[in-house]
PDB file of N, CA, C and O in Angstrom:
ATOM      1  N   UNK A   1       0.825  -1.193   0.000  1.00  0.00           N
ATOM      2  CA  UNK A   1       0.000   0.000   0.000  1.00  0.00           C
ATOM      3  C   UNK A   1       0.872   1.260   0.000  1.00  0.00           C
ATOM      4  O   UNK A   1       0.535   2.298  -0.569  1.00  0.00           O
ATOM      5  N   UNK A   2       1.635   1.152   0.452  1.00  0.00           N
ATOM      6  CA  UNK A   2       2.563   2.935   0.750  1.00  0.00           C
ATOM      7  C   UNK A   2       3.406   2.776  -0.735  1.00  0.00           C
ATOM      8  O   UNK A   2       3.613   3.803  -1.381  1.00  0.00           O
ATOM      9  N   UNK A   3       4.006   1.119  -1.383  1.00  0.00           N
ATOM     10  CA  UNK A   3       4.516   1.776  -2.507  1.00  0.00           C
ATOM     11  C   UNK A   3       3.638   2.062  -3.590  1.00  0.00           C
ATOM     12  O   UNK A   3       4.037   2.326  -4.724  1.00  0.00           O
ATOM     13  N   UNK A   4       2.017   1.991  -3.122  1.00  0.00           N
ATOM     14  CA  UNK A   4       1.272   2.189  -4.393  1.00  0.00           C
ATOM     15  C   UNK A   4       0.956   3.524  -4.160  1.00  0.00           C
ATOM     16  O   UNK A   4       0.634   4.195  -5.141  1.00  0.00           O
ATOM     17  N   UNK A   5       0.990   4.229  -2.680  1.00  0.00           N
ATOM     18  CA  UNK A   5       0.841   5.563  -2.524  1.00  0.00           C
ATOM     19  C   UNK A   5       2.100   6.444  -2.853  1.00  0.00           C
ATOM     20  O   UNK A   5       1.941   7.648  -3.054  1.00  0.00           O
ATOM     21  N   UNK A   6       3.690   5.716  -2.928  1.00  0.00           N
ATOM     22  CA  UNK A   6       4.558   6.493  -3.311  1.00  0.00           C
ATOM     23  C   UNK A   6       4.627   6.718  -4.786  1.00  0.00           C
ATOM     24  O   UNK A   6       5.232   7.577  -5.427  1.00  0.00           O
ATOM     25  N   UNK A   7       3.759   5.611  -5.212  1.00  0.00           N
ATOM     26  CA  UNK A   7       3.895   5.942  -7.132  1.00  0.00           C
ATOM     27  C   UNK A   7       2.382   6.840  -7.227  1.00  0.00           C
ATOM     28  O   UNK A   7       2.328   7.674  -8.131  1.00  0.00           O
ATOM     29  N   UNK A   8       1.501   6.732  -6.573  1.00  0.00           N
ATOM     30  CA  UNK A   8       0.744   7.674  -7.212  1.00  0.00           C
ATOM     31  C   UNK A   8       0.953   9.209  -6.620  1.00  0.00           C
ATOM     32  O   UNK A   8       0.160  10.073  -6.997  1.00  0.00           O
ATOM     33  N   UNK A   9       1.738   9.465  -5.935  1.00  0.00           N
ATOM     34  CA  UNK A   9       2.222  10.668  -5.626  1.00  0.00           C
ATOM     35  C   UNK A   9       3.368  10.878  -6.206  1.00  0.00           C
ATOM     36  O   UNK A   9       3.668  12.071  -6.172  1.00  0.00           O
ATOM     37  N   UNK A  10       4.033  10.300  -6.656  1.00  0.00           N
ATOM     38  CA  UNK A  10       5.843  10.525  -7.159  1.00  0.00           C
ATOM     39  C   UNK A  10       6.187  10.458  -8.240  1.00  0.00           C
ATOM     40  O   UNK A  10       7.127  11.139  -8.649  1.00  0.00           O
ATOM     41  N   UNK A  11       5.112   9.105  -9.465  1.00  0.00           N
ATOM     42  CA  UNK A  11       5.465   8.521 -10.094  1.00  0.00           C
ATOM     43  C   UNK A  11       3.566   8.498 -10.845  1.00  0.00           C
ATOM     44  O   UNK A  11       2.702   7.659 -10.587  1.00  0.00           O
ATOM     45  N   UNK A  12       3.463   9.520 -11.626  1.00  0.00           N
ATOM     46  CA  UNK A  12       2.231   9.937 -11.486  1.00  0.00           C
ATOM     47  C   UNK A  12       1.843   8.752 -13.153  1.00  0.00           C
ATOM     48  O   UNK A  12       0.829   8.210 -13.594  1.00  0.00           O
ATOM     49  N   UNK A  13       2.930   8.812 -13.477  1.00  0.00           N
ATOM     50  CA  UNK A  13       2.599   8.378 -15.213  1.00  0.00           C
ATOM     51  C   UNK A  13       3.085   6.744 -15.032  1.00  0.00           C
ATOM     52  O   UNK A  13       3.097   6.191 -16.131  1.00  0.00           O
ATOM     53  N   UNK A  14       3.333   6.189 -14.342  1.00  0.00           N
ATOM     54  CA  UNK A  14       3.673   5.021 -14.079  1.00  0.00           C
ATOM     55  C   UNK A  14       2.666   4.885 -13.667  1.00  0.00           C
ATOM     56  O   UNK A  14       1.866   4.591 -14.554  1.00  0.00           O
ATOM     57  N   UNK A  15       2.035   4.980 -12.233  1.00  0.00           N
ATOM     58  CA  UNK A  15       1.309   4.690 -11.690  1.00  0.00           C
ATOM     59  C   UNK A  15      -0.097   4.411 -12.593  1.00  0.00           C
ATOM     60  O   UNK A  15      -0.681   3.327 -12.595  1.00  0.00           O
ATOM     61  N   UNK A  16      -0.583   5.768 -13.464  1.00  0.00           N
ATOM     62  CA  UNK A  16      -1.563   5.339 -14.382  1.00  0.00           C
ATOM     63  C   UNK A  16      -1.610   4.360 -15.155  1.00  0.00           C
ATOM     64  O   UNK A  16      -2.577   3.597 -15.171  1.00  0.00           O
ATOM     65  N   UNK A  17      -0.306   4.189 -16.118  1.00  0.00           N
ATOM     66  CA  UNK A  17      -0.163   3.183 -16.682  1.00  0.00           C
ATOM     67  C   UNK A  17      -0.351   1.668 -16.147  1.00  0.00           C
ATOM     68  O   UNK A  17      -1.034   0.826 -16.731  1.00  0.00           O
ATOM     69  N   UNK A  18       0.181   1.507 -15.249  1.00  0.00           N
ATOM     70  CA  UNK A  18      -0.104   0.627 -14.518  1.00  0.00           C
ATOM     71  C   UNK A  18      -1.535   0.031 -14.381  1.00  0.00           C
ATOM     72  O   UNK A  18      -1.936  -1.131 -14.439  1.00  0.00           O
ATOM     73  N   UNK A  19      -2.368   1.586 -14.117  1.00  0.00           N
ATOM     74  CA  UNK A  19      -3.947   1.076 -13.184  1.00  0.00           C
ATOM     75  C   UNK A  19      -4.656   0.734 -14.906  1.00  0.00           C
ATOM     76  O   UNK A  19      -5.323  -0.223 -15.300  1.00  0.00           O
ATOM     77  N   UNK A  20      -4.143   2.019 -15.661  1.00  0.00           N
ATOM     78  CA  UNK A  20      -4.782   1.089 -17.077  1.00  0.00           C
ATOM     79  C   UNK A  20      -4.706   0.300 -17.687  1.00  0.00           C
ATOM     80  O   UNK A  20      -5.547   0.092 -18.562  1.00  0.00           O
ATOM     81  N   UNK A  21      -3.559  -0.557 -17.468  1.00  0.00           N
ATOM     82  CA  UNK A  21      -3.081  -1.616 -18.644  1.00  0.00           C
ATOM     83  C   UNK A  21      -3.590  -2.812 -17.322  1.00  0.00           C
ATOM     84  O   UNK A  21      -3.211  -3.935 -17.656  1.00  0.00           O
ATOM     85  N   UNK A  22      -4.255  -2.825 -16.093  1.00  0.00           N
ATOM     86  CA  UNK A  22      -4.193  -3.608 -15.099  1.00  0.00           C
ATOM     87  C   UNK A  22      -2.806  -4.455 -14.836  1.00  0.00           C
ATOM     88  O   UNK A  22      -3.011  -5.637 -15.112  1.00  0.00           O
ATOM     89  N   UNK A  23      -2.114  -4.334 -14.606  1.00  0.00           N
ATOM     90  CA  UNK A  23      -0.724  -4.640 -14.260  1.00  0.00           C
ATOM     91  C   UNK A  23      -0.211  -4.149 -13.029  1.00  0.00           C
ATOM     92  O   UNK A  23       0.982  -4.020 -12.756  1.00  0.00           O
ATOM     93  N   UNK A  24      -1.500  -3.797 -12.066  1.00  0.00           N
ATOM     94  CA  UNK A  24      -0.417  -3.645 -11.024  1.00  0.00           C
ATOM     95  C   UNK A  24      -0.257  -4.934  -9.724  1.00  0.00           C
ATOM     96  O   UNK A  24       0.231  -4.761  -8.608  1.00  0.00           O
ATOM     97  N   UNK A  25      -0.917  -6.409 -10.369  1.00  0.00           N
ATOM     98  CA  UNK A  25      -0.634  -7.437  -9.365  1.00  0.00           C
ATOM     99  C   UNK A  25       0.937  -7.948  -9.859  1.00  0.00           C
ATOM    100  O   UNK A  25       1.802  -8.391  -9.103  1.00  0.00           O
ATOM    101  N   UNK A  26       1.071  -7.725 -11.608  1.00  0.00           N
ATOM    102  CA  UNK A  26       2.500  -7.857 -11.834  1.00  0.00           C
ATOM    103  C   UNK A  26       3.370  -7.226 -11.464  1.00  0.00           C
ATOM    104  O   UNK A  26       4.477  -7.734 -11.288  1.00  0.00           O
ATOM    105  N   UNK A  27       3.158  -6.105 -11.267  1.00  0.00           N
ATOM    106  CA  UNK A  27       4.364  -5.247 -10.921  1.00  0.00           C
ATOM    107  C   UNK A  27       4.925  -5.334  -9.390  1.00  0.00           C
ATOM    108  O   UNK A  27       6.114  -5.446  -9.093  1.00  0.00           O
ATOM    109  N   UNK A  28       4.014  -5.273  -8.634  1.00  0.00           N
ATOM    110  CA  UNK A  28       3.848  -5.514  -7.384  1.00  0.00           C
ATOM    111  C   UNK A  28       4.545  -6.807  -6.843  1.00  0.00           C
ATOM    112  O   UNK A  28       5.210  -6.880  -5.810  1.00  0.00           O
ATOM    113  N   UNK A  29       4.232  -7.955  -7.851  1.00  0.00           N
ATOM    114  CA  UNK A  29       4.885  -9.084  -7.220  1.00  0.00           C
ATOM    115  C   UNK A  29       6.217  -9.197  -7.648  1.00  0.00           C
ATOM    116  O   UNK A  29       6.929 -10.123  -7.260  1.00  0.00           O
ATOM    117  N   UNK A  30       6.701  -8.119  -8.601  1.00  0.00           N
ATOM    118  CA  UNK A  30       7.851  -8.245  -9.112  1.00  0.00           C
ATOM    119  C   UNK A  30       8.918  -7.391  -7.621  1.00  0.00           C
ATOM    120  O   UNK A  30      10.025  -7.714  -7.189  1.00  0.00           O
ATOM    121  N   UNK A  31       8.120  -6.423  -7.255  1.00  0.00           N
ATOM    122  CA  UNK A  31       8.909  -5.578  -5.963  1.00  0.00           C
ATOM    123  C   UNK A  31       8.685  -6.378  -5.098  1.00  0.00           C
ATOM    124  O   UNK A  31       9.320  -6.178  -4.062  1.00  0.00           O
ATOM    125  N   UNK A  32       7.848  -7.446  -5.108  1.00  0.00           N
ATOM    126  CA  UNK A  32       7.961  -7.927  -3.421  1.00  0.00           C
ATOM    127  C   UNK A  32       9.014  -9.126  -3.953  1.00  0.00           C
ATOM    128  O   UNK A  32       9.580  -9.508  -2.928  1.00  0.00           O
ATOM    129  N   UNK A  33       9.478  -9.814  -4.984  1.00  0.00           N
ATOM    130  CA  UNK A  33      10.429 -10.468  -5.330  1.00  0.00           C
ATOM    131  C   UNK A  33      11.907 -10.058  -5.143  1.00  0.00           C
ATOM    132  O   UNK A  33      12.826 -10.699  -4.631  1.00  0.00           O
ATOM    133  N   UNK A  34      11.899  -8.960  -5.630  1.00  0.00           N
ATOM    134  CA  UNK A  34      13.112  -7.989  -5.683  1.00  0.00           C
ATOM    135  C   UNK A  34      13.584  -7.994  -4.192  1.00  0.00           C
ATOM    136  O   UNK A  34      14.696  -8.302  -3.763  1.00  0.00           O
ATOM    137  N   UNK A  35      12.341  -7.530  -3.418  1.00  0.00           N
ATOM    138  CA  UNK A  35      12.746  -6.818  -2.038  1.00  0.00           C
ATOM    139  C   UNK A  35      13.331  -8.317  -1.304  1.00  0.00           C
ATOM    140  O   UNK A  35      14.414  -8.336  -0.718  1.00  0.00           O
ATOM    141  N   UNK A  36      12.346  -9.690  -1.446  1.00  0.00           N
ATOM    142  CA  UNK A  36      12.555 -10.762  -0.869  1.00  0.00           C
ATOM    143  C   UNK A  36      13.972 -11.139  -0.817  1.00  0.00           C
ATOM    144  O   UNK A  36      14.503 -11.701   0.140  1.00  0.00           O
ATOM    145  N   UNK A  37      14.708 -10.698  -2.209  1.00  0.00           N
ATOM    146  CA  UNK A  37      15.772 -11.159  -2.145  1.00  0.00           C
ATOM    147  C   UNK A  37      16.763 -10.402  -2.164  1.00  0.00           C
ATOM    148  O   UNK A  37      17.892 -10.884  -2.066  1.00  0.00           O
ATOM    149  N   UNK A  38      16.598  -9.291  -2.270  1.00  0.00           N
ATOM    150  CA  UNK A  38      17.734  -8.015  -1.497  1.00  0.00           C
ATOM    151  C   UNK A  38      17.615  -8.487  -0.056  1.00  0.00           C
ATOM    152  O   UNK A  38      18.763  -8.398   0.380  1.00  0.00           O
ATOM    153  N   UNK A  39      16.531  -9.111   1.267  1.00  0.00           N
ATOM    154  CA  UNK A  39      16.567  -9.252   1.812  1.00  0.00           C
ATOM    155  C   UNK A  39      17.340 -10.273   2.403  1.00  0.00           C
ATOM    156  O   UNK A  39      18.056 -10.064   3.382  1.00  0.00           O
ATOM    157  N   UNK A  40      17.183 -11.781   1.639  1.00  0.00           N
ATOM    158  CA  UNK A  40      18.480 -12.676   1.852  1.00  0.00           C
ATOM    159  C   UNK A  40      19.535 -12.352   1.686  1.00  0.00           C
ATOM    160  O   UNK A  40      20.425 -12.622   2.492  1.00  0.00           O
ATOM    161  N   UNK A  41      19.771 -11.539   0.358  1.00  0.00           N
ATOM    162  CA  UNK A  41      21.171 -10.995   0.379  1.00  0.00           C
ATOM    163  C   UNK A  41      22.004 -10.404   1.758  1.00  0.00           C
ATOM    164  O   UNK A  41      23.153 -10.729   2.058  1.00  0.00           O
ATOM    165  N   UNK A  42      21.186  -9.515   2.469  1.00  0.00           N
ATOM    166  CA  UNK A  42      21.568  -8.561   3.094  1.00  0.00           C
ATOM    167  C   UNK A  42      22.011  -9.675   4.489  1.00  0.00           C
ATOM    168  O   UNK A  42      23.028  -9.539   5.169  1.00  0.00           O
ATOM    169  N   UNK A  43      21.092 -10.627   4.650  1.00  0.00           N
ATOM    170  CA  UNK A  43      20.765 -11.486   6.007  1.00  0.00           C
ATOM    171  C   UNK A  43      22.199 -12.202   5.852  1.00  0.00           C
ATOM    172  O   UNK A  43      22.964 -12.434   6.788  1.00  0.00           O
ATOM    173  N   UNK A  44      22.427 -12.520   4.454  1.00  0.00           N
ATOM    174  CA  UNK A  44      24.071 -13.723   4.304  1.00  0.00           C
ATOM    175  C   UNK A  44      25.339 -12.759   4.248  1.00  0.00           C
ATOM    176  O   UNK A  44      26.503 -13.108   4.445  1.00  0.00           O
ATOM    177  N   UNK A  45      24.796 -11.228   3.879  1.00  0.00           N
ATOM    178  CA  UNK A  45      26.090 -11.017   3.921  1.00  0.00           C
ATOM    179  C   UNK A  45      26.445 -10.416   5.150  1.00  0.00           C
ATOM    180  O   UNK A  45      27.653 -10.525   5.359  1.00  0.00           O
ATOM    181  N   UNK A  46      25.596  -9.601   6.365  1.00  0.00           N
ATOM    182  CA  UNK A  46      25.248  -9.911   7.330  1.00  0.00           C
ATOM    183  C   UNK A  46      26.115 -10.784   8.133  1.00  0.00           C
ATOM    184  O   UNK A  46      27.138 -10.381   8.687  1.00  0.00           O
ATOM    185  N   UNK A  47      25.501 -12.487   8.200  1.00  0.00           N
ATOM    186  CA  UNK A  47      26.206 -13.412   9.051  1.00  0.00           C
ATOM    187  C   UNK A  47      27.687 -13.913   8.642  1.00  0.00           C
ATOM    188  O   UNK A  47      28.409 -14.549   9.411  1.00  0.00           O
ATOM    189  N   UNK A  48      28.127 -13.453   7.015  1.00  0.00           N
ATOM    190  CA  UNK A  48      29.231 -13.747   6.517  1.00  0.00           C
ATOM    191  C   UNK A  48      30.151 -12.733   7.366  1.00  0.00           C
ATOM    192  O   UNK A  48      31.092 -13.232   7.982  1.00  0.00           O
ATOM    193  N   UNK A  49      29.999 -11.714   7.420  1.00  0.00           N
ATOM    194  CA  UNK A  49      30.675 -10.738   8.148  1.00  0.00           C
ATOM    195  C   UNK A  49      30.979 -10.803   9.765  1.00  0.00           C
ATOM    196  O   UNK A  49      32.065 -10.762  10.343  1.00  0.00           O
ATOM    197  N   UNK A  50      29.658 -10.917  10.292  1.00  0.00           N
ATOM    198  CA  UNK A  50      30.029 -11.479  11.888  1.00  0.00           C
ATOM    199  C   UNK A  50      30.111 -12.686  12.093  1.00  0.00           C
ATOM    200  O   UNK A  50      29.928 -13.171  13.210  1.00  0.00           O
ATOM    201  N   UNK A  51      30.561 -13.752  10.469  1.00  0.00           N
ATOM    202  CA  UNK A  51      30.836 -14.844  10.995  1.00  0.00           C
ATOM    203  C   UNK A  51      30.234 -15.802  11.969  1.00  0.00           C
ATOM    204  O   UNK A  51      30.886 -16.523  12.725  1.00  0.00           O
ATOM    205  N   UNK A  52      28.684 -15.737  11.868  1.00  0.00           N
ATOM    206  CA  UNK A  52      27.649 -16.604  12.114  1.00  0.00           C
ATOM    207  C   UNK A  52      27.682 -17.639  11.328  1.00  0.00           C
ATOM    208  O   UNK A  52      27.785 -17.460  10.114  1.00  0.00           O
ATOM    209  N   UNK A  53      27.581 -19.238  12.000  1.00  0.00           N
ATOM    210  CA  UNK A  53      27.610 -20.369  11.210  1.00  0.00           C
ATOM    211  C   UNK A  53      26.134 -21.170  11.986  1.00  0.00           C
ATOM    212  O   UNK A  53      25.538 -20.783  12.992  1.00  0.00           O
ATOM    213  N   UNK A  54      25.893 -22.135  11.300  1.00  0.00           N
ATOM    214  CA  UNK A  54      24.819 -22.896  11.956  1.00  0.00           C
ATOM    215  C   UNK A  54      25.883 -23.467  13.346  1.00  0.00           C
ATOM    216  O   UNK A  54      25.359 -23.484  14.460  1.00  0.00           O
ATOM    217  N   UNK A  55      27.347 -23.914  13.206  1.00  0.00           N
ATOM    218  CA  UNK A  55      28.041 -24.733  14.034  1.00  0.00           C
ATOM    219  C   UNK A  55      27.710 -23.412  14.829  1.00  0.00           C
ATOM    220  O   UNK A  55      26.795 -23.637  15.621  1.00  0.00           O
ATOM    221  N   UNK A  56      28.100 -22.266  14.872  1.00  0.00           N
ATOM    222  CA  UNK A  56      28.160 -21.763  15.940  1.00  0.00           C
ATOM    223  C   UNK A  56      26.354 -21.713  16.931  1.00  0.00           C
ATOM    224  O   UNK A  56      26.242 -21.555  18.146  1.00  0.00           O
ATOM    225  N   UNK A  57      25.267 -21.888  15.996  1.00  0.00           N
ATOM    226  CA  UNK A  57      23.866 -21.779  16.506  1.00  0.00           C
ATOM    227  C   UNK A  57      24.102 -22.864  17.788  1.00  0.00           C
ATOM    228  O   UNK A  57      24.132 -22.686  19.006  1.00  0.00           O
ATOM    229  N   UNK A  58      24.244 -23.982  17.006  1.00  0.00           N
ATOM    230  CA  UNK A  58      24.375 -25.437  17.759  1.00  0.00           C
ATOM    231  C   UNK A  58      25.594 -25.054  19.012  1.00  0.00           C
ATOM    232  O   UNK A  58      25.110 -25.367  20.099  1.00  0.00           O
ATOM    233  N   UNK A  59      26.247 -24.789  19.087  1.00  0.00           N
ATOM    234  CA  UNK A  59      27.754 -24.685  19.642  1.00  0.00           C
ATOM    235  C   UNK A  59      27.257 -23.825  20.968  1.00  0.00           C
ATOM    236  O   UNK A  59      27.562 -24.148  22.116  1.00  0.00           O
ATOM    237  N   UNK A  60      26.351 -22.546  20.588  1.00  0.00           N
ATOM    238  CA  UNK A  60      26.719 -21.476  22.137  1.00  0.00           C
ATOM    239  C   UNK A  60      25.217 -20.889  21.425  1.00  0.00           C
ATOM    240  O   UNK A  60      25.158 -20.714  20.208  1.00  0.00           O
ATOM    241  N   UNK A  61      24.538 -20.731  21.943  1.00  0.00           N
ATOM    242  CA  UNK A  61      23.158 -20.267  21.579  1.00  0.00           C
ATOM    243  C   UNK A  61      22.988 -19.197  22.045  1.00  0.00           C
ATOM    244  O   UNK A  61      22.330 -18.403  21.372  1.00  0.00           O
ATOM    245  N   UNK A  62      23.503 -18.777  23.341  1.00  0.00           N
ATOM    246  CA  UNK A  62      23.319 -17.316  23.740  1.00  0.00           C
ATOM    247  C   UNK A  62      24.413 -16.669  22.765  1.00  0.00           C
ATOM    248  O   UNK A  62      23.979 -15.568  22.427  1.00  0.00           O
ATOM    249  N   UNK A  63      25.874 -16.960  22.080  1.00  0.00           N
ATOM    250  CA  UNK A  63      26.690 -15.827  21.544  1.00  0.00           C
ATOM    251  C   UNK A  63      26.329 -15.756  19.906  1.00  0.00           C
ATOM    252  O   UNK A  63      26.767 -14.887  19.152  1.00  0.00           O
ATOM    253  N   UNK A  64      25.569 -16.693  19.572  1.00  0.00           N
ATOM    254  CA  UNK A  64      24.873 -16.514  18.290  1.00  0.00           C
ATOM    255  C   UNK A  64      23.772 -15.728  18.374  1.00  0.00           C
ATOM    256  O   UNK A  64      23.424 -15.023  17.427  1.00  0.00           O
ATOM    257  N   UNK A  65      23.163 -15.773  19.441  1.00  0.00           N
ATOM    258  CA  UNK A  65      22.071 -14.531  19.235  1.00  0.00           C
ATOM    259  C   UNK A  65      22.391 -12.843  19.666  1.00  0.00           C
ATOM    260  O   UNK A  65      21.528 -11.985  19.481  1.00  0.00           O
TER     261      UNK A  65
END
């Protein structure tokens, strides 16, 4: 809902296009795809960095969290 309120405030000719050609369940699932996996990205590179492993989940449960 807020990115359909940021395109019809921001993104005025997209947004129409969109509501006329009915395309906005495609488009939509294409940003929640996008976002899904900018989100794993962020989560692995994340535990790659502080060096979070599953051994360490199993290993010490309070210093993994």
């Amino acid at each position: 809902m807020k990115h359909r309120r940021y395109l019809k405030s921001n993104h005025r000719m997209l947004y129409h296009n969109l509501l006329t050609s009915c395309r906005f369940d495609d488009y939509f699932v294409g940003v929640e795809e996008k976002a899904q996996t900018l989100f794993e990205q962020t989560i692995k590179s994340l535990a790659k960095q502080e060096q979070i492993t599953e051994k360490l989940k199993a290993e010490n449960m309070m210093l993994w969290i």
